[in-house]
KEKE-3310 file (N, C-alpha, C; in steps of 0.2 Angstrom, whole numbers, plus 5000, padded with zeros to 4 digits):
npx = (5215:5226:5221:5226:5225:5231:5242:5255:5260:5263:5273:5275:5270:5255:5244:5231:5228:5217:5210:5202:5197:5194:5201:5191:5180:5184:5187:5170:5167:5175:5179:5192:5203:5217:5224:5234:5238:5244:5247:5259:5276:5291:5309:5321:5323:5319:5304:5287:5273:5257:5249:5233:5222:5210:5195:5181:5167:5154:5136:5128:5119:5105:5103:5120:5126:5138:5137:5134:5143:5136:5140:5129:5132:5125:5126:5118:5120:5114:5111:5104:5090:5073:5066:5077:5084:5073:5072:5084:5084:5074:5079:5090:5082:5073:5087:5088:5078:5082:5091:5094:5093:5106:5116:5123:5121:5124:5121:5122:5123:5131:5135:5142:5144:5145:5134:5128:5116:5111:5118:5129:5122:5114:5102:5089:5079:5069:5061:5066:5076:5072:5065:5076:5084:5073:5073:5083:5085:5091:5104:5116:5135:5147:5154:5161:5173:5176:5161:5164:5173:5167:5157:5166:5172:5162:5157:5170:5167:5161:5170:5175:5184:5175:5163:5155:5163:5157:5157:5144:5142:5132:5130:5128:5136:5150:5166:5168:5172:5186:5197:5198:5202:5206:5215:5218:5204:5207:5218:5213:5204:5212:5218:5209:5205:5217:5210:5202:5189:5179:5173:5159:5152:5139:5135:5124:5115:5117:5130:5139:5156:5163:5176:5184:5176:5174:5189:5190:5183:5188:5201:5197:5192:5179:5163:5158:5146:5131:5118:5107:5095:5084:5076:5081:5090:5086:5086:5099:5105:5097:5104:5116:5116:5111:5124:5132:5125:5129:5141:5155:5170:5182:5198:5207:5222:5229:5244:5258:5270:5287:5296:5315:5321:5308:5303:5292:5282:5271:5257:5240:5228:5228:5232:5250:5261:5278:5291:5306:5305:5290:5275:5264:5244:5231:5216:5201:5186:5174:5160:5146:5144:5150:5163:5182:5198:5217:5229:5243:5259)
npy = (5057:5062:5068:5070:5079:5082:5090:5091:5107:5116:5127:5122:5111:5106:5105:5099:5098:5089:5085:5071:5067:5051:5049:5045:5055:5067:5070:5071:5081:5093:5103:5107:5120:5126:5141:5152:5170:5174:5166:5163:5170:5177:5171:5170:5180:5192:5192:5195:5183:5175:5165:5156:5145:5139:5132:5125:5120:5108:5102:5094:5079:5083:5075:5072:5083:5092:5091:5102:5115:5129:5143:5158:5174:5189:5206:5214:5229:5247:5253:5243:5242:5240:5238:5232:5223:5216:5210:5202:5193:5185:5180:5173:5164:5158:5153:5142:5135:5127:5119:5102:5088:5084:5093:5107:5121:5134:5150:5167:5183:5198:5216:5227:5217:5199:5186:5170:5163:5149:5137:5128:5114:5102:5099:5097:5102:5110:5119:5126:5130:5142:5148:5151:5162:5171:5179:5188:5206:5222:5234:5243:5246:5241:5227:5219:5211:5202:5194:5189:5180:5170:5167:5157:5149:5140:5136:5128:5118:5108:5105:5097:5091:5085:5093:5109:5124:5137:5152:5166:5182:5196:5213:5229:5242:5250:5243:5246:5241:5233:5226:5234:5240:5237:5227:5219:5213:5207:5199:5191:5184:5176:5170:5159:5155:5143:5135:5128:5136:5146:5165:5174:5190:5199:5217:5229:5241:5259:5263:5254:5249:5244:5243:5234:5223:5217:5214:5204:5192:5192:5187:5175:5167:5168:5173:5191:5204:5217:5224:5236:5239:5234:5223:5220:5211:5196:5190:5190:5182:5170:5167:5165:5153:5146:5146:5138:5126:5120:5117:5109:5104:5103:5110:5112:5113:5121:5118:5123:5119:5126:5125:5123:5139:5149:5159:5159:5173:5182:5179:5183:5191:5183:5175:5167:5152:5154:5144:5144:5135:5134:5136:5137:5137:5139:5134:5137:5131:5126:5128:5121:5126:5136:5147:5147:5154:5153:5164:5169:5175)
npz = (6250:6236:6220:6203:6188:6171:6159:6146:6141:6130:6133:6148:6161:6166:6182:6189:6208:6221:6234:6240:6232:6218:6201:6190:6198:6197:6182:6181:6188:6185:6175:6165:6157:6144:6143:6132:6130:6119:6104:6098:6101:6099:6092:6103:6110:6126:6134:6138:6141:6145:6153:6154:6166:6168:6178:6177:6185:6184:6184:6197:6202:6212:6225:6226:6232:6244:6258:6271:6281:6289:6297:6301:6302:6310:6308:6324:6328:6330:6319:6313:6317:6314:6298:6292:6300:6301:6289:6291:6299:6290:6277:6286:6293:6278:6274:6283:6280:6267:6270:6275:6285:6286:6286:6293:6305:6312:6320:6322:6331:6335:6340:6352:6359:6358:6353:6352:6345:6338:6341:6333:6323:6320:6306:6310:6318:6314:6319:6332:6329:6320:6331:6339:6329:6330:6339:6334:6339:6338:6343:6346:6344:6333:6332:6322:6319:6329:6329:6317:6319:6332:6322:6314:6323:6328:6316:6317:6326:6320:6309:6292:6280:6271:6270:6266:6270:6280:6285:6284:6283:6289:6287:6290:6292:6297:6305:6324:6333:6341:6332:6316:6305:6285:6282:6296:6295:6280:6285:6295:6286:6276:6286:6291:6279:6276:6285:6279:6278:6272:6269:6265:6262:6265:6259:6268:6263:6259:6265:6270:6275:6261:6256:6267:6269:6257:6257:6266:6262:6249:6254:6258:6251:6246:6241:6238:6242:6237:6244:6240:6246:6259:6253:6244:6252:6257:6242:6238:6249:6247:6233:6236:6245:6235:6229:6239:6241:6228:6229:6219:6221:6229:6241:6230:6220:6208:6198:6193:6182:6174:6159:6157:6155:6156:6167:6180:6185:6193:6200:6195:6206:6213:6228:6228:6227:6223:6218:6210:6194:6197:6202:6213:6216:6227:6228:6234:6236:6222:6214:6204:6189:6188:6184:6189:6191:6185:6183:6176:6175)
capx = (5219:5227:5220:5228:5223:5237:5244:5260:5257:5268:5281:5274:5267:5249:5242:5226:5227:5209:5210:5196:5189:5196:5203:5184:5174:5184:5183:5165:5164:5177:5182:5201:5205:5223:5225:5237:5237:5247:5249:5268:5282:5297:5314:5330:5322:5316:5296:5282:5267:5252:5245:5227:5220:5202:5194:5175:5160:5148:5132:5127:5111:5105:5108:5124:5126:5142:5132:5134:5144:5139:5137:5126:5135:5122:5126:5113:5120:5108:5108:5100:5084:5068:5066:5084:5086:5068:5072:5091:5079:5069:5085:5091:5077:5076:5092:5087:5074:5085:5096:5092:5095:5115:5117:5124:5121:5123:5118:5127:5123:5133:5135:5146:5146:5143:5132:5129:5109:5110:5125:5131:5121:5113:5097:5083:5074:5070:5056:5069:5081:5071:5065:5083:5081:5067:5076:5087:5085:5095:5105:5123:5140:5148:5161:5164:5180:5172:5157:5167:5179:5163:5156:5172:5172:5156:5160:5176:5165:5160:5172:5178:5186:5169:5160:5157:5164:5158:5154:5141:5141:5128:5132:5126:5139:5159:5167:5171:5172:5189:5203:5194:5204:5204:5222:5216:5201:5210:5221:5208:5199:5218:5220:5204:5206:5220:5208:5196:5183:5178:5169:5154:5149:5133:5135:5118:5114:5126:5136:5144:5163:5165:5185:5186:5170:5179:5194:5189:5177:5193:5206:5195:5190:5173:5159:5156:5137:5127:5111:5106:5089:5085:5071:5089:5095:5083:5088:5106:5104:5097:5110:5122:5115:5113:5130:5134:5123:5133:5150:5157:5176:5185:5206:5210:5230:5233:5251:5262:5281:5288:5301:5321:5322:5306:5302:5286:5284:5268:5249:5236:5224:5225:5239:5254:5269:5281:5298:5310:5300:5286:5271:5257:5239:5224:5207:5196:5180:5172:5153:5140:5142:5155:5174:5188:5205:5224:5232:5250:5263)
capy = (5055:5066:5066:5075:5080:5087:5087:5097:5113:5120:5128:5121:5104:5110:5099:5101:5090:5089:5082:5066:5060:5048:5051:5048:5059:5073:5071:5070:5085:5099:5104:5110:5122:5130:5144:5157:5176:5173:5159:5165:5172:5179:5168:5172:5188:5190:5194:5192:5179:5173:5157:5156:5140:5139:5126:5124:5115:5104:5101:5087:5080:5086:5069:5070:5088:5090:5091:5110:5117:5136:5149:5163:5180:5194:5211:5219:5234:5251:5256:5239:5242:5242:5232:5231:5218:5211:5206:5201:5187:5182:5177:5169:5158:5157:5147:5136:5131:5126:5115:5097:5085:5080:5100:5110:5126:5140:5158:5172:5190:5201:5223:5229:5211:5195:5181:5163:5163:5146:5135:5121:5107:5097:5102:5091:5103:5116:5125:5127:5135:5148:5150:5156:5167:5176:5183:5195:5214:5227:5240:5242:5247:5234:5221:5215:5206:5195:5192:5185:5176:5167:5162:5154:5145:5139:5131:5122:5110:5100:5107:5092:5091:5080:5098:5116:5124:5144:5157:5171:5189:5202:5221:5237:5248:5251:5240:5250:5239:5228:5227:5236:5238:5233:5223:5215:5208:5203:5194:5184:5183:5172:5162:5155:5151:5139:5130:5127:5141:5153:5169:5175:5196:5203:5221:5231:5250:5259:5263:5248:5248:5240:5237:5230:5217:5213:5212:5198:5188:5188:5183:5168:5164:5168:5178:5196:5205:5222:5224:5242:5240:5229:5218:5214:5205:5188:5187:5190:5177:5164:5166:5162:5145:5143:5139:5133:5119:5117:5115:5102:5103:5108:5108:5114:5115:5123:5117:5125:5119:5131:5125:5127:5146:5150:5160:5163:5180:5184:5176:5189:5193:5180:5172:5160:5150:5152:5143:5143:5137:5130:5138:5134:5143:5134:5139:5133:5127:5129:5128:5120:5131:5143:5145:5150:5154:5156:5167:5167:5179)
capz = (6243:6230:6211:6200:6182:6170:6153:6145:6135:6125:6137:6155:6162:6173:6186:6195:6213:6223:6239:6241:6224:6213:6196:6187:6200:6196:6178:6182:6194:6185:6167:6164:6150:6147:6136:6133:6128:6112:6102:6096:6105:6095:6098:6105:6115:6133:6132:6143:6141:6150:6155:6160:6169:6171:6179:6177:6188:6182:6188:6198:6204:6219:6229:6225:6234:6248:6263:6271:6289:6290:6301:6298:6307:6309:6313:6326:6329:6331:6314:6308:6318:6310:6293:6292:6306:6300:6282:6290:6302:6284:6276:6290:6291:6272:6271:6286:6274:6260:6273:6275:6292:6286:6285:6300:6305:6317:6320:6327:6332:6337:6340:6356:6362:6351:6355:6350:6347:6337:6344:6328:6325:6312:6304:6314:6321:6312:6323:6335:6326:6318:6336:6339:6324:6329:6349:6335:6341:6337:6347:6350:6342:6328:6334:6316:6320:6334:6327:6313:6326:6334:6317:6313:6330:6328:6311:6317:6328:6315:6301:6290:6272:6268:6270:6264:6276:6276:6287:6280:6285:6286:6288:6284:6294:6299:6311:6325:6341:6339:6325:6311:6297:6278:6283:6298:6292:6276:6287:6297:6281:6275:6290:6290:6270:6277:6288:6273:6279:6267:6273:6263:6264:6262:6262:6269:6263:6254:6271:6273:6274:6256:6257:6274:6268:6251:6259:6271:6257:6243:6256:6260:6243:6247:6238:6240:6239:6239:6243:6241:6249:6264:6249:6241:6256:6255:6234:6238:6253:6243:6229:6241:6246:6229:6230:6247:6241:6223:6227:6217:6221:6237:6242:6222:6219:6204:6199:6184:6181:6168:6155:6155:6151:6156:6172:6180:6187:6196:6196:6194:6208:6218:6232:6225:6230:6217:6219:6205:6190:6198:6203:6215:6218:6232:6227:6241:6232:6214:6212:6199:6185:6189:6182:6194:6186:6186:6177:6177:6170)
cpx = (5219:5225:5224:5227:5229:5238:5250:5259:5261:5274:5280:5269:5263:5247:5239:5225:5223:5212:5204:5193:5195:5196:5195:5181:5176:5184:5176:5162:5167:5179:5190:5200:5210:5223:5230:5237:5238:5249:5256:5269:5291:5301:5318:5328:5317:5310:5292:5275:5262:5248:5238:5224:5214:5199:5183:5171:5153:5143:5130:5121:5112:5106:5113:5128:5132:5137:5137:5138:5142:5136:5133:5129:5130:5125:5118:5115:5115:5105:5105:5092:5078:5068:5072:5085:5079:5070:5080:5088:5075:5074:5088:5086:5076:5081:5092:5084:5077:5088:5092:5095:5104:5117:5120:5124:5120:5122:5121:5127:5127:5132:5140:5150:5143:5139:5129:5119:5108:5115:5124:5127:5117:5105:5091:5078:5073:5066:5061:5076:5079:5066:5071:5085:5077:5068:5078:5084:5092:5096:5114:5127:5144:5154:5161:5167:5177:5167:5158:5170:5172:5161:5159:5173:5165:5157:5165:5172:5165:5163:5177:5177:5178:5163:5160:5157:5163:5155:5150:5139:5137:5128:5132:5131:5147:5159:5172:5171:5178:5194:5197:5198:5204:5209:5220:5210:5204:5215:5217:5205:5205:5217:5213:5203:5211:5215:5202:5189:5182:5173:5165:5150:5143:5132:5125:5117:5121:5132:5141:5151:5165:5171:5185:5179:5174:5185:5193:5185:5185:5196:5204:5192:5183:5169:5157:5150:5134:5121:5109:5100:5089:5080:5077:5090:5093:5087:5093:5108:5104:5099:5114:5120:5113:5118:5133:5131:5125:5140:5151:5164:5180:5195:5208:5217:5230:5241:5256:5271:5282:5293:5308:5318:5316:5305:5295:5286:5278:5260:5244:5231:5222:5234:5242:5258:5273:5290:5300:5304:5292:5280:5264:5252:5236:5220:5201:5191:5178:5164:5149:5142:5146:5161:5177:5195:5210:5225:5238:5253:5270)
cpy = (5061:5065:5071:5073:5086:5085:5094:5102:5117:5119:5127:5116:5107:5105:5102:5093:5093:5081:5077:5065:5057:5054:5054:5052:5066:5075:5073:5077:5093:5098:5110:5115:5128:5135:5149:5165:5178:5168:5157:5170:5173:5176:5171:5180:5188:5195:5191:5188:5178:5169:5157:5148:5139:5133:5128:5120:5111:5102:5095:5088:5082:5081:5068:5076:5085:5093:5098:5111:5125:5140:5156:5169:5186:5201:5217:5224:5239:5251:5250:5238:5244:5235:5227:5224:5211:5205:5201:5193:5183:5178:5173:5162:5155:5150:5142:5131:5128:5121:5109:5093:5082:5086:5102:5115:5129:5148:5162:5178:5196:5212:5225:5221:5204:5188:5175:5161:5155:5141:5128:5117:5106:5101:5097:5092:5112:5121:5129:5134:5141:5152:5153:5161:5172:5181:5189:5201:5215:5233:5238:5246:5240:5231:5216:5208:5199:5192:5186:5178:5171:5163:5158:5147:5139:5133:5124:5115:5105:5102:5100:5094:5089:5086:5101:5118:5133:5147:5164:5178:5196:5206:5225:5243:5246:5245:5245:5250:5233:5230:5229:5239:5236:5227:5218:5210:5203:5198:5187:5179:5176:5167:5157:5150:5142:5135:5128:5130:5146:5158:5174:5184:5198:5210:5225:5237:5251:5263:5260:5249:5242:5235:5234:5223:5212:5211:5204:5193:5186:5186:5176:5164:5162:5172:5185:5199:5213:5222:5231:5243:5232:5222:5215:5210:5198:5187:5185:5185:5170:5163:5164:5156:5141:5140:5137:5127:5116:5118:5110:5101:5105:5105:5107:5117:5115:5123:5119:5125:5122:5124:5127:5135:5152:5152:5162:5169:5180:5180:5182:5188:5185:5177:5166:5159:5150:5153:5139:5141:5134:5135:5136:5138:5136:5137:5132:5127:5130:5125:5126:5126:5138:5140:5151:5149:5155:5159:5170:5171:5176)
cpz = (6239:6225:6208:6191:6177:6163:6152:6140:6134:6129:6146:6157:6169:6175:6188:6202:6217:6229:6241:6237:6221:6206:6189:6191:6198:6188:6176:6185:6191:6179:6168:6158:6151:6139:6136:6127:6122:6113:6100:6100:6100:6099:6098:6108:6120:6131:6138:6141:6145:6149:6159:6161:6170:6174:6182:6181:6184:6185:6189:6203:6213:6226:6231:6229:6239:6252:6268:6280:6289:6295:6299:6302:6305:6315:6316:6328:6329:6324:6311:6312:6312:6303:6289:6295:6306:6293:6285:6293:6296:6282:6279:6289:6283:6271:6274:6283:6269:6263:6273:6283:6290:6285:6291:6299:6313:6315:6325:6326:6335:6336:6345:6358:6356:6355:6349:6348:6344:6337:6335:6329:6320:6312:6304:6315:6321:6316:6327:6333:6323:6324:6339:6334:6326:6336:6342:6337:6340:6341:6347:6344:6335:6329:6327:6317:6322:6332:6321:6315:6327:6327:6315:6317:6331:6324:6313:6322:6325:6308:6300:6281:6266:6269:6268:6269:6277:6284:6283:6284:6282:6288:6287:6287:6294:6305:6315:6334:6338:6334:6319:6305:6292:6282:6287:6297:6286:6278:6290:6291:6277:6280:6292:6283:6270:6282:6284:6276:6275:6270:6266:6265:6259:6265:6261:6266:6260:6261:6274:6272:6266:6258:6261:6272:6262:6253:6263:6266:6252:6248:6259:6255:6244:6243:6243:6238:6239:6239:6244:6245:6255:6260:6246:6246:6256:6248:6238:6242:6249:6237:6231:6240:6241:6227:6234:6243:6233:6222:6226:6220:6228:6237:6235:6222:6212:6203:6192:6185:6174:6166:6157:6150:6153:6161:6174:6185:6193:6194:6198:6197:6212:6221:6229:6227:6223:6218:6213:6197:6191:6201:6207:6218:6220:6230:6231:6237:6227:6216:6204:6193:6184:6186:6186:6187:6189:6181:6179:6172:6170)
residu = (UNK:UNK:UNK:UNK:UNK:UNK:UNK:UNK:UNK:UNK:UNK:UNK:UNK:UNK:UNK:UNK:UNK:UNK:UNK:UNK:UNK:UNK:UNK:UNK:UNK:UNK:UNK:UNK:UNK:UNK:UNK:UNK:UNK:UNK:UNK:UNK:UNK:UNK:UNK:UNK:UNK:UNK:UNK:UNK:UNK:UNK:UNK:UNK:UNK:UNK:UNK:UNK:UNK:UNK:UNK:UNK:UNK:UNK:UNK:UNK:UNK:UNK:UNK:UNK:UNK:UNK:UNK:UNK:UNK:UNK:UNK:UNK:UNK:UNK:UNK:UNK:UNK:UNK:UNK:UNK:UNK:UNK:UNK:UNK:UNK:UNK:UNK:UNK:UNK:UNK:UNK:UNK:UNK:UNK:UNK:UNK:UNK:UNK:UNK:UNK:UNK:UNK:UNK:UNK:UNK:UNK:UNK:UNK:UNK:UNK:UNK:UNK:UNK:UNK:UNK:UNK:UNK:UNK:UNK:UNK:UNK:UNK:UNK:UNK:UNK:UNK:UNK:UNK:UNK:UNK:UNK:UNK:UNK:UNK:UNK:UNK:UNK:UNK:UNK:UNK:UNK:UNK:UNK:UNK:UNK:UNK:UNK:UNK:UNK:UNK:UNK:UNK:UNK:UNK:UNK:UNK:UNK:UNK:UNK:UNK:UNK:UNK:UNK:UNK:UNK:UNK:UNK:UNK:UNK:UNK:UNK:UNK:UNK:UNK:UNK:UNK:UNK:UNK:UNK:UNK:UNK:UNK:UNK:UNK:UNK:UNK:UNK:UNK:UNK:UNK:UNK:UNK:UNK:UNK:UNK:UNK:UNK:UNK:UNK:UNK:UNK:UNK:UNK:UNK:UNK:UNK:UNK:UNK:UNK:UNK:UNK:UNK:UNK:UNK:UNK:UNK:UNK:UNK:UNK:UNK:UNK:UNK:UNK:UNK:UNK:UNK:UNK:UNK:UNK:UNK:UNK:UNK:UNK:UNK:UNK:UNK:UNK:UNK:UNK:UNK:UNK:UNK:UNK:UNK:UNK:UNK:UNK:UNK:UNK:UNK:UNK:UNK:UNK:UNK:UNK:UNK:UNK:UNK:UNK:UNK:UNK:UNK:UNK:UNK:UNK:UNK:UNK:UNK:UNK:UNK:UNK:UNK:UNK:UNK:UNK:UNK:UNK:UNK:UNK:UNK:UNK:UNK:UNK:UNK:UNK:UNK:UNK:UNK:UNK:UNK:UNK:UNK:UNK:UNK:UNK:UNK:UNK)
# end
C-alpha cells in the first residue's frame, strides 16, 4: 500500500508516498518540513528559486525496529594482513552481536577470487556464524566489483520490502581485479538502489580508492566511512548498525507538482525524474534521528 502525506505551498503541491504503513504510522514514523530559500520573489520576471523538502526520523522503541537482511563484504586482499584483517573479523563479529534471530545475515570475503564464508540465514546460531568469521585470512589482489556482486546476491535470498536490505563493505585498497572504476561501481551502486539494496563503505587506511567507494555508497543511497586506523573500524562498524537497526521508513517518493508558470529545473545532489512540471526523487530508507532532503531548483 501507498500512503502519501502532502499539503500545497505557495507555488507547488508536495507529496511524500512510503510504500507499507498506513497514514497514522507514518505520521508516527517521519516528520515533513517544506521551506524555501526566499520568502519573496519579484513579479512579472523570470528568477530562480529553491525548494527544500526535508523529511525527518523519529525514534521508535526497540520492539518496534524493521528486522535486518545484510551482507557483511570483506576485502582479504594482501595489504589487509596483519591487524588489518584482525580488527575487520572484530567488527564482523561485532555486528553479529547486535543482530537478533528475525535478522539475516551473511558474510563475504573476497581478494583475486570471492568467497561466501557465511551463506544468508537468520540469526540462530550465533557460535556458528562467528565460526565462519574466524577462517578470514588475507592474501590476494582485490576483486572489489565481485565481492560487491556476491554480497548483493546473498541479500537477494531473503530481500523483502518488510526489510533493511544493505550490503556493507570493508576496504582499505584500489579495486584492480574486474571493472574498477569510479563509473562502474557508481553504476552497480544504481541498479541495486532499484532493487531496494543500499550499499554501505568503510574505507581502511588512507589508500583507499575514495571516489570509486563514495561513488558506489551515494548511488545507492547508502553511508559512506573512513577509518584512518584499523582501532577506527570496530566505532565506524557499529555506527553503522546503529542505523541498519533504526530505519524507520523505506520506498520514500518525494513528489513536487510546480504551479502554471513555474518550471522546475534540476534537484541538487541527488537522481530525479522530472517531466513537465512535476518532479519525483526515491530516497531508499531514513533512520531514527536523521534528515534526508530535496532540494529543488
Amino acid at each position: 500500500m501507498k500512503t502519501k502525506s502532502g499539503w500545497f505551498y505557495g507555488m507547488a503541491w508536495i507529496a511524500v508516498l512510503m510504500g507499507g504503513l498506513e497514514r497514522e504510522a507514518f505520521a508516527s514514523r517521519v516528520r515533513m518540513d517544506v521551506g524555501m530559500a526566499s520568502t519573496h520573489m519579484e513579479a512579472n520576471r523570470k528568477q530562480f528559486g529553491y525548494i527544500k523538502v526535508g523529511l525527518t526520523g523519529f525514534d521508535q522503541a526497540r520492539e518496534q525496529r524493521t528486522p535486518v537482511n545484510v551482507a557483511i563484504v570483506i576485502d582479504r586482499s594482501g595489504s589487509m594482513q596483519g591487524d588489518k584483517i584482525a580488527k575487520a573479523r572484530e567488527a564482523a563479529i561485532m555486528a553479529v552481536d547486535r543482530l537478533n534471530s528475525e535478522d539475516i545475515v551473511a558474510v563475504v570475503a573476497y581478494s583475486d577470487t570471492v568467497s561466501v564464508l557465511v551463506p544468508a540465514t537468520k540469526v540462530s546460531d550465533k557460535d556458528s556464524i562467528r565460526s565462519g568469521i574466524a577462517r578470514l585470512e588475507a592474501s590476494g589482489s582485490t576483486a572489489l566489483f565481485a565481492g560487491v556482486s556476491k554480497g548483493a546476491e546473498e541479500v537477494r535470498k531473503f530481500i523483502s520490502k518488510d526489510r533493511v536490505n544493505r550490503v556493507i563493505l570493508i576496504s582499505d585498497g584500489q579495486a584492480n581485479v574486474g571493472p574498477s572504476s569510479a563509473g562502474a561501481l557508481a553504476d552497480l551502486g544504481a541498479s541495486l538502489a532499484k532493487e531496494r539494496i543500499c550499499v554501505t563503505t568503510i574505507g581502511l587506511g588512507r589508500d583507499y580508492n575514495e571516489d570509486l567507494m563514495t561513488q558506489l555508497a551515494r548511488k545507492s543511497d547508502g553511508n559512506s566511512g573512513f577509518a584512518d586506523a584499523s582501532d577506527d573500524l570496530v566505532r565506524l562498524m557499529r555506527a553503522e548498525f546503529g542505523d541498519v537497526l533504526a530505519v524507520v521508513a523505506q520506498e520514500l517518493v518525494v513528489r513536487i507538482e510546480c504551479e502554471d508558470g513555474i518550471r522546475p529545473v534540476r534537484v541538487l545532489g541527488r537522481d530525479a525524474e522530472i517531466a513537465g512540471g512535476t518532479t519525483r526523487v526515491q530516497i531508499s530508507q531514513l533512520n531514527a534521528g536523521q534528515e534526508k532532503y530535496v532540494l529543488l531548483e
